[in-house]
C-alpha positions as CSV (number, residue, x, y, z in Angstrom):
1,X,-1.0,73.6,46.8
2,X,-2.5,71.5,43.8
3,X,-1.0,68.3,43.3
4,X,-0.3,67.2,39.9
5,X,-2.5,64.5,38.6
6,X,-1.3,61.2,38.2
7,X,-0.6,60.0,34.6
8,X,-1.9,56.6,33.5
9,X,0.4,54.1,32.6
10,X,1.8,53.8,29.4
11,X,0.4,51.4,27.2
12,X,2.8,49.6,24.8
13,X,0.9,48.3,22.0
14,X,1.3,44.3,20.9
15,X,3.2,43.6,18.3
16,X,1.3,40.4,16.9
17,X,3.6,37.3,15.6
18,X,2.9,35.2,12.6
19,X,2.7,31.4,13.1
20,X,5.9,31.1,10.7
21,X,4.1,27.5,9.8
22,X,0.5,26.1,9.6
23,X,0.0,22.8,10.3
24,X,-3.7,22.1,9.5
25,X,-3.7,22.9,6.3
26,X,-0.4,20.8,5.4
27,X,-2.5,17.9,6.8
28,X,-5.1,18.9,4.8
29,X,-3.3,18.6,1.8
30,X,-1.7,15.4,2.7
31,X,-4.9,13.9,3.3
32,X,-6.2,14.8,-0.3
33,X,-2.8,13.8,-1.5
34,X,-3.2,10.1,0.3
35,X,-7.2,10.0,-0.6
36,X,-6.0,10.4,-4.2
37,X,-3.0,7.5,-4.2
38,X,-6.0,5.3,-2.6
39,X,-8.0,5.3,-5.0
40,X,-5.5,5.2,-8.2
41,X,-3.2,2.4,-6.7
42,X,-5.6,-0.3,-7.8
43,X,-7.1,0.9,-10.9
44,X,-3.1,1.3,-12.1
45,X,-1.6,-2.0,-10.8
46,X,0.7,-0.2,-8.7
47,X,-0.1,-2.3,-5.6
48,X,-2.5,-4.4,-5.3
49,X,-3.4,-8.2,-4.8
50,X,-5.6,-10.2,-7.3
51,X,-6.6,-13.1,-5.3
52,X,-8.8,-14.9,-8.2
53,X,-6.0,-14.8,-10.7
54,X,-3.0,-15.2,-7.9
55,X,-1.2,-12.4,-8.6
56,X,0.4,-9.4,-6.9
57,X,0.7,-6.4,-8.8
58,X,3.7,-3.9,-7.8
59,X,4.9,-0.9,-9.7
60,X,3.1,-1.7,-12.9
61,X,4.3,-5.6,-12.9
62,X,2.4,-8.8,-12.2
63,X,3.8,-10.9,-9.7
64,X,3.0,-14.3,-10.0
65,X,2.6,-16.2,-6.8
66,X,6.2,-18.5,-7.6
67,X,7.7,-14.7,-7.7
68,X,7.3,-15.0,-3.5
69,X,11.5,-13.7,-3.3
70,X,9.8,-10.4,-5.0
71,X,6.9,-10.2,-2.9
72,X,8.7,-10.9,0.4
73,X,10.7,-7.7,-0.2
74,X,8.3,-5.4,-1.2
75,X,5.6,-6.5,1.5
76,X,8.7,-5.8,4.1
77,X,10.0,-2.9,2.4
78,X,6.6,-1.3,3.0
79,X,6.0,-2.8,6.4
80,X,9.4,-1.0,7.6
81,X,8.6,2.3,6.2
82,X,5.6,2.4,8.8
83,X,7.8,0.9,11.3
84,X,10.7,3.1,11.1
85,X,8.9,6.0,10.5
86,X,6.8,5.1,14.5
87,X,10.7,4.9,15.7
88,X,11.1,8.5,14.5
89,X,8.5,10.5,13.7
90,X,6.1,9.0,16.3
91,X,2.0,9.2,15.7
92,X,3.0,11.1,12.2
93,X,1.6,8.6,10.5
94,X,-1.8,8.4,12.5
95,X,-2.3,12.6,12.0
96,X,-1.0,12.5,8.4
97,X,-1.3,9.6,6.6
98,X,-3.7,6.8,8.5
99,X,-6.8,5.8,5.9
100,X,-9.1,5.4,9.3
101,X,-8.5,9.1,10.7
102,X,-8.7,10.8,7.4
103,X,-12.1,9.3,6.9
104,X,-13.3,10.1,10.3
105,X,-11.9,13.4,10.3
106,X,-13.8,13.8,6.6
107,X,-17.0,12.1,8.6
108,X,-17.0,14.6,11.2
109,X,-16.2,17.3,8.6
110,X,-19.5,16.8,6.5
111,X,-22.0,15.9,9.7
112,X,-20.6,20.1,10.4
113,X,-21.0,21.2,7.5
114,X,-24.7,19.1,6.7
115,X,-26.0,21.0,10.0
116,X,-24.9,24.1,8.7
117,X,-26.5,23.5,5.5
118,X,-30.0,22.4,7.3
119,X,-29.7,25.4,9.8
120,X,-29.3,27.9,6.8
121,X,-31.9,26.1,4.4
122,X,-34.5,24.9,6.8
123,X,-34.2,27.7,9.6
124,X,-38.1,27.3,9.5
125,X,-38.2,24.1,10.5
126,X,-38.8,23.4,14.6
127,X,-35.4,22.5,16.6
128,X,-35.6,18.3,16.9
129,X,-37.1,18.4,13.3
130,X,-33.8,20.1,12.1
131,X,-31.5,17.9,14.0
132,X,-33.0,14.6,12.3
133,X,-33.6,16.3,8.8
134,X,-29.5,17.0,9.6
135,X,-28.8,13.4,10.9
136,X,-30.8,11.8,8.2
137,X,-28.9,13.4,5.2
138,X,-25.5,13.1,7.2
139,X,-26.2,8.9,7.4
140,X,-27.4,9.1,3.6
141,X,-24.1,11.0,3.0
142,X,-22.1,8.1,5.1
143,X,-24.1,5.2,3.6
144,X,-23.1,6.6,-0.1
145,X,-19.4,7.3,0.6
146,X,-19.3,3.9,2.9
147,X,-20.1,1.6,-0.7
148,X,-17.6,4.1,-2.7
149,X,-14.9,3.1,-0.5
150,X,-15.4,-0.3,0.1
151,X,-15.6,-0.9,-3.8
152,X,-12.2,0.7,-4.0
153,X,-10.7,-1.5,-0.8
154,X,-12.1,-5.0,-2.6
155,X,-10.6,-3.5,-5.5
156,X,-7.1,-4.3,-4.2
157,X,-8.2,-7.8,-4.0
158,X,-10.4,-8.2,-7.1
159,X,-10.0,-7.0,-10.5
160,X,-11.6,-3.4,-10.8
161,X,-13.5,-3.8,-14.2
162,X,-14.6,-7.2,-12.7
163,X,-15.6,-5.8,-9.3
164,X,-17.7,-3.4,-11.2
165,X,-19.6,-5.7,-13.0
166,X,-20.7,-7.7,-9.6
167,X,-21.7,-4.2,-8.0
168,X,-24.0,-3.5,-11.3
169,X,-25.5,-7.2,-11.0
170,X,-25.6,-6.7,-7.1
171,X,-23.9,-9.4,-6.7
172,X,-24.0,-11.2,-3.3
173,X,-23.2,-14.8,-3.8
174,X,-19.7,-14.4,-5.2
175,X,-16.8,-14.0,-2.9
176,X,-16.3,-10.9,-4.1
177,X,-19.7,-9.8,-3.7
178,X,-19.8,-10.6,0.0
179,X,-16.4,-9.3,0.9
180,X,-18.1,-6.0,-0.6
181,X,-21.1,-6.1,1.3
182,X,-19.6,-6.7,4.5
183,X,-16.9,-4.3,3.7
184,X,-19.7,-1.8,3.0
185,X,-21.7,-2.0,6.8
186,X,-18.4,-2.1,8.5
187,X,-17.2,0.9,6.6
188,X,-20.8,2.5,7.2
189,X,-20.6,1.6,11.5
190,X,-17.3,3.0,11.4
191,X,-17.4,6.4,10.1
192,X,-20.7,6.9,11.5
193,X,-20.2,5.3,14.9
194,X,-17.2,4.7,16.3
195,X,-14.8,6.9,13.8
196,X,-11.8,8.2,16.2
197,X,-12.6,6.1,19.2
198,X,-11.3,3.0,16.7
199,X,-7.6,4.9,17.2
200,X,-7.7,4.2,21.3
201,X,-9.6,0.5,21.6
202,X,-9.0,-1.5,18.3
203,X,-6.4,0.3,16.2
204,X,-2.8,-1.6,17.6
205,X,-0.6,0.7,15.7
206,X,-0.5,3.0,19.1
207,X,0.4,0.8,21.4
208,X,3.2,-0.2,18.5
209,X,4.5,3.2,18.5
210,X,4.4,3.1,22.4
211,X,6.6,0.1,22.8
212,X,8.9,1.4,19.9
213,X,9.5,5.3,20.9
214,X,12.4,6.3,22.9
215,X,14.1,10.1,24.3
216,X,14.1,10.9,20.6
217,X,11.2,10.2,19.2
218,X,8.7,13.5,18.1
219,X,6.2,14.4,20.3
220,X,3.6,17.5,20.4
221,X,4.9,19.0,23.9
222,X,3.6,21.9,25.5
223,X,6.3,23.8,27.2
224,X,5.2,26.7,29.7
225,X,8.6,27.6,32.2
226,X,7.6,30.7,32.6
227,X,3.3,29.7,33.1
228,X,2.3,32.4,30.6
229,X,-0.6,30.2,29.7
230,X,-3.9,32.6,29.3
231,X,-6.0,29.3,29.8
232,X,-8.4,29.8,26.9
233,X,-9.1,26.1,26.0
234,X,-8.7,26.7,22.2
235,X,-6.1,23.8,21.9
236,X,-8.6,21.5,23.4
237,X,-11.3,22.6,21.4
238,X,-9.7,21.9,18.2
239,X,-8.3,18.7,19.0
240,X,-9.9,15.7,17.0
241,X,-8.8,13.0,19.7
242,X,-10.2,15.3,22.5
243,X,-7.3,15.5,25.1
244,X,-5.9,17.8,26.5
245,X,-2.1,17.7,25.1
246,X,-1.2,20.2,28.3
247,X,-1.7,17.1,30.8
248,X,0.8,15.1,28.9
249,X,3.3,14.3,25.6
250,X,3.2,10.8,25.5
251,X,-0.9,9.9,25.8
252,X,-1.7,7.7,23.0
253,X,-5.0,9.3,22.1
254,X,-2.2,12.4,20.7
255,X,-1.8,11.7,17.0
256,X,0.6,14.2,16.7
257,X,-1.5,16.9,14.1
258,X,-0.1,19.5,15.1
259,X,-3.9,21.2,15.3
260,X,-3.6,22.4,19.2
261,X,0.3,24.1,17.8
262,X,-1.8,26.3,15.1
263,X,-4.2,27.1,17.7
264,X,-1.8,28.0,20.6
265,X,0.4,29.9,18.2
266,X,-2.6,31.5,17.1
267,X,-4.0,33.0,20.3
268,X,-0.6,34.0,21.6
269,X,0.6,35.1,18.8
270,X,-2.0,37.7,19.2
271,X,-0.7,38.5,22.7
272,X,2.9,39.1,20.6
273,X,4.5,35.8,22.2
274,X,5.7,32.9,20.5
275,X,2.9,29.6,20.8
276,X,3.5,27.0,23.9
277,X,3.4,23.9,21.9
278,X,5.5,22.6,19.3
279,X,6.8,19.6,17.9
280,X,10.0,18.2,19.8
281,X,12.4,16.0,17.5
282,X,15.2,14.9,20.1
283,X,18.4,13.5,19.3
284,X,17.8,10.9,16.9
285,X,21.2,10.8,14.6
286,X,22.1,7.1,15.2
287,X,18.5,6.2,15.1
288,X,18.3,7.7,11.2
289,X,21.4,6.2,10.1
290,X,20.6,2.8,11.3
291,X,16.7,3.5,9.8
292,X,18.3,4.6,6.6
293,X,20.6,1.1,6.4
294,X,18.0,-1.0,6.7
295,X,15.6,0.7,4.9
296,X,18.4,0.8,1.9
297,X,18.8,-2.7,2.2
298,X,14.7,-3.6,1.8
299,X,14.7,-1.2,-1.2
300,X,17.8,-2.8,-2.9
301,X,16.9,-6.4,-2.6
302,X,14.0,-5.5,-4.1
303,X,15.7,-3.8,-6.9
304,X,17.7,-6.5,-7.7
305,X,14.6,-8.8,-7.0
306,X,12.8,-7.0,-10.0
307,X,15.8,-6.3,-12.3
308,X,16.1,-10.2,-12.3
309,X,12.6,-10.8,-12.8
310,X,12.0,-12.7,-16.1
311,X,9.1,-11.2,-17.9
312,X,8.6,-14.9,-19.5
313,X,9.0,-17.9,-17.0
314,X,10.1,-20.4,-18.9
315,X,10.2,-24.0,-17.0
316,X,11.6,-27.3,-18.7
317,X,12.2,-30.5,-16.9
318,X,12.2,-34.0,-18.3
319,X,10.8,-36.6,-18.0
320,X,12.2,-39.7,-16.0
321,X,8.9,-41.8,-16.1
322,X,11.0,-43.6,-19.3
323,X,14.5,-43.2,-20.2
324,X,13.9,-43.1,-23.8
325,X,11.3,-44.1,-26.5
326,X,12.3,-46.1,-29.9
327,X,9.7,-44.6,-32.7
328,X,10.0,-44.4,-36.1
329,X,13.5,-45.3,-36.4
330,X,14.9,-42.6,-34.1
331,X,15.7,-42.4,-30.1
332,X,13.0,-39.8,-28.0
333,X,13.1,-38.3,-24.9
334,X,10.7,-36.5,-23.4
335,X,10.3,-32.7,-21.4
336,X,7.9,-31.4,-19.3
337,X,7.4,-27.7,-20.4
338,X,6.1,-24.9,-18.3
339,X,5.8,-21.0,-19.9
340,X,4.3,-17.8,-18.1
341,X,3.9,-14.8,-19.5
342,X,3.4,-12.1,-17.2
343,X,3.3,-9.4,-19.4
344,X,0.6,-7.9,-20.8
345,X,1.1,-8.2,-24.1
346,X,1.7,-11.3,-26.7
347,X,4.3,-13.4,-26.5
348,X,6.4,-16.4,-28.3
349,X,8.8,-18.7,-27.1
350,X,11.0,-20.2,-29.9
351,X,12.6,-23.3,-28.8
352,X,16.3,-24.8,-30.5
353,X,18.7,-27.6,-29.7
354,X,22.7,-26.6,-29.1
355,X,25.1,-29.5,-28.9
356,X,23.0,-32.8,-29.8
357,X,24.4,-33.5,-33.7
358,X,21.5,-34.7,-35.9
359,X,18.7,-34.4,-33.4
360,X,15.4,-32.8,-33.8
361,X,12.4,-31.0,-31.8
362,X,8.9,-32.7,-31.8
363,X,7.0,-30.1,-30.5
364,X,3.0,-28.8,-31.7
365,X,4.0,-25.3,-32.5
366,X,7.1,-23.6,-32.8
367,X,7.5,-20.8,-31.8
368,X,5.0,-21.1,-28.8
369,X,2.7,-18.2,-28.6
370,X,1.2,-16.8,-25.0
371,X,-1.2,-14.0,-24.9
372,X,-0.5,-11.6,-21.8
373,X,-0.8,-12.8,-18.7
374,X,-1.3,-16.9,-19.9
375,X,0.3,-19.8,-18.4
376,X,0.5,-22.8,-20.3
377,X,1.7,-26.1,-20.0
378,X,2.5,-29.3,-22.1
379,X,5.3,-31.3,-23.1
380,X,7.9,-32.1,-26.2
381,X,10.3,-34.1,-27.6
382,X,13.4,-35.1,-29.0
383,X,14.5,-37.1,-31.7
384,X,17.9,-37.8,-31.9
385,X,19.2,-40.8,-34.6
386,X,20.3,-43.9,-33.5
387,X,24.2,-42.9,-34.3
388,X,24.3,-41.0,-31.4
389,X,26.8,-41.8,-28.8
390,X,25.4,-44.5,-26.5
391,X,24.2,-43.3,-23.0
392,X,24.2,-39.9,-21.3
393,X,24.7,-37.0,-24.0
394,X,25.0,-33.7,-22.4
395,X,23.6,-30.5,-24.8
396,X,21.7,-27.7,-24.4
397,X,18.6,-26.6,-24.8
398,X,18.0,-22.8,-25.8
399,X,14.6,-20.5,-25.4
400,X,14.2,-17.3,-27.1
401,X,11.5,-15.4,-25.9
402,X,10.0,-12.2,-28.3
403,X,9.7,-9.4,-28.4
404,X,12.9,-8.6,-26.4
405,X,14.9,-11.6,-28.0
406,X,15.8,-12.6,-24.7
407,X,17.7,-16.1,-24.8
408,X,18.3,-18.7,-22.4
409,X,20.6,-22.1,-22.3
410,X,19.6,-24.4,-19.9
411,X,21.8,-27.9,-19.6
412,X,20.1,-31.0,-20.4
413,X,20.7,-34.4,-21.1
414,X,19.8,-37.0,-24.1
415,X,19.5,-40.4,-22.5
416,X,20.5,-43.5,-25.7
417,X,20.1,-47.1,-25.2
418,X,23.8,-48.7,-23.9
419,X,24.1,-50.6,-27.0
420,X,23.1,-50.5,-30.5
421,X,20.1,-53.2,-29.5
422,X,19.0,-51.7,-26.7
423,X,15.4,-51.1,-26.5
């Protein structure tokens, strides 16, 4: 009696899923995105601070240093954008938009693909040759990008145009000049050196994040219930801190990239299952709300801050040193003028008296003019006749500032002698 033969099993082809999203090259793109606002904030006055002339320049205007209301409220309007967003989102910020890990990632980036380069171009060349033919170009590579970006980084302290005259001269007595050269070895020792390890010894912005998460801040979490994991190491591989994001959510060497999610999805994907690690949000509704309130109360004091903002400061005190001045017939007092013009174009300041019969301006020039960006300083007077009612006359005195034909009345008073004979 023949038996049958046994049939082999049935094999049910995988049906391979699609990473619905790709984190590594959003990051990517964000990177470029935050390499390109780097570079054009200072060269546009959007932010930056100009130490020699003592101004802060925010969204196109310059702040002068007596503007401090202004610059209080935009330096803690940024500094609670970074703040709220380590409540929330976690390392976000460190994967997506840190300066220091995009340039180390970038570092990294081009020593790879210099090696390649070498392997492909020198192939003829012995083993320990090619490696420092590689190493060599890499730290030329380094050296060149290291004096690139520390031009743009002074550059938020120092007038660009100006900065680039120093680096033509090689400057290296100025203030400037130094802050560049040192700025240009500790950019150089950093992206060739130390580049990510800066994130877990120097950089405090993790342990920040540390003391500030909660239950609902994001993490990367891997999540394997039912221990499907086909342990192929890829998501350590690809990670740029190193770790292994299996051990744990909450190490702070995780920067929260989301490269080990592509690369999980990626290989199990392949086995038709969904990837083991993902971002987890939480619960974070009151958290938003109250991140949302504050954050609306930094940006609209500094709305109002700037909608206030005079573009033409213009001071006027007077002066006490003498009551009043007999010359010529006619009763002076004298005023302390200060005018800042912190536009960037000409200005003039046209200066009239409201309220003080009979009286007069002594002043140089009238209107005053101020090219962009001058301060200037000086004094006046006022000659009023001797019929003027004796002692304290209260008038006004009134500024026009072009163009705009913005006016302002500020209250003064005329000081006359208490009698007819007083001197």
């Amino acid at each position: 009696m023949n038996t049958p033969a046994a049939r082999p099993p049935k094999i049910v082809p995988l049906t391979p899923i699609e990473p619905s999203v790709h984190f590594h090259p959003i990051r990517k793109s964000v990177h470029a995105a935050c390499f390109a606002i780097f570079v054009a904030l200072p060269f546009f006055d959007v932010m930056r601070f100009d130490i020699p002339r003592q101004r802060f320049y925010f969204a196109g205007q310059a702040l002068w240093i007596n503007e401090f209301g202004i610059i209080f409220f935009a330096l803690m309007f940024l500094m609670f954008v970074v703040v709220g967003a380590a409540m929330l989102y976690g390392r976000i910020y460190c994967g997506y938009l840190c300066p220091q890990m995009i340039f180390s990632e970038a570092s990294v980036s081009a020593q790879r693909a210099i090696g390649r380069l070498v392997e492909r171009r020198f192939g003829f060349v012995r083993g320990a040759a090619r490696q420092r033919v590689s190493a060599a170009l890499w730290l030329l590579a380094v050296a060149l990008a290291s004096v690139g970006l520390a031009f743009v980084f002074i550059s938020y302290f120092v007038e660009p145009r100006d900065l680039f005259q120093r680096l033509a001269h090689l400057d290296m007595r100025t203030a400037a000049g130094v802050a560049g050269g040192a700025t240009t070895i500790v950019t150089f020792l950093d992206f060739a050196f130390v580049r990510q390890r800066f994130c877990t010894t120097v950089c405090p912005y993790g342990y920040l994040q540390g003391m500030l998460a909660d239950d609902g801040t994001l993490l990367v979490k891997y999540d394997d219930p039912d221990r499907i994991c086909i342990e192929c190491g890829k998501c350590v591989r690809v990670c740029e801190m190193a770790i292994d994001i299996r051990d744990s959510p909450d190490q702070i060497e995780c920067i929260h990239c989301g490269d080990c999610i592509d690369a999980c999805a990626d290989i199990m994907g392949r086995l038709g299952r969904p990837g083991l690690i993902h971002y987890t949000w939480g619960r974070q509704g009151a958290k938003r709300l109250v991140f949302v309130f504050v954050l609306l109360f930094y940006a609209s004091g500094l709305a109002v801050a700037m909608s206030m903002r005079q573009p033409v400061l213009v001071k006027i005190a007077p002066d006490r040193s003498k009551l009043y001045w007999v010359e010529e017939g006619a009763i002076r007092n004298h005023f302390r003028m200060t005018l800042a013009n912190r536009t960037p174009t000409n200005a003039f300041v046209t200066l009239s008296i409201d309220g003080l019969n009979g009286a007069r301006l002594v002043v140089p020039e009238n209107p005053i003019r101020l090219a962009g960006g001058q301060e200037w300083r000086g004094e006046f007077a006022i000659a009023a006749p001797p019929t003027l009612g004796r002692g304290v006359n209260p008038f006004r005195l009134v500024t026009r500032t072009d163009p705009g034909g913005t006016e302002d009345r500020q209250s003064m008073t005329f000081v006359m002698p208490a009698t007819p004979e007083g001197r």
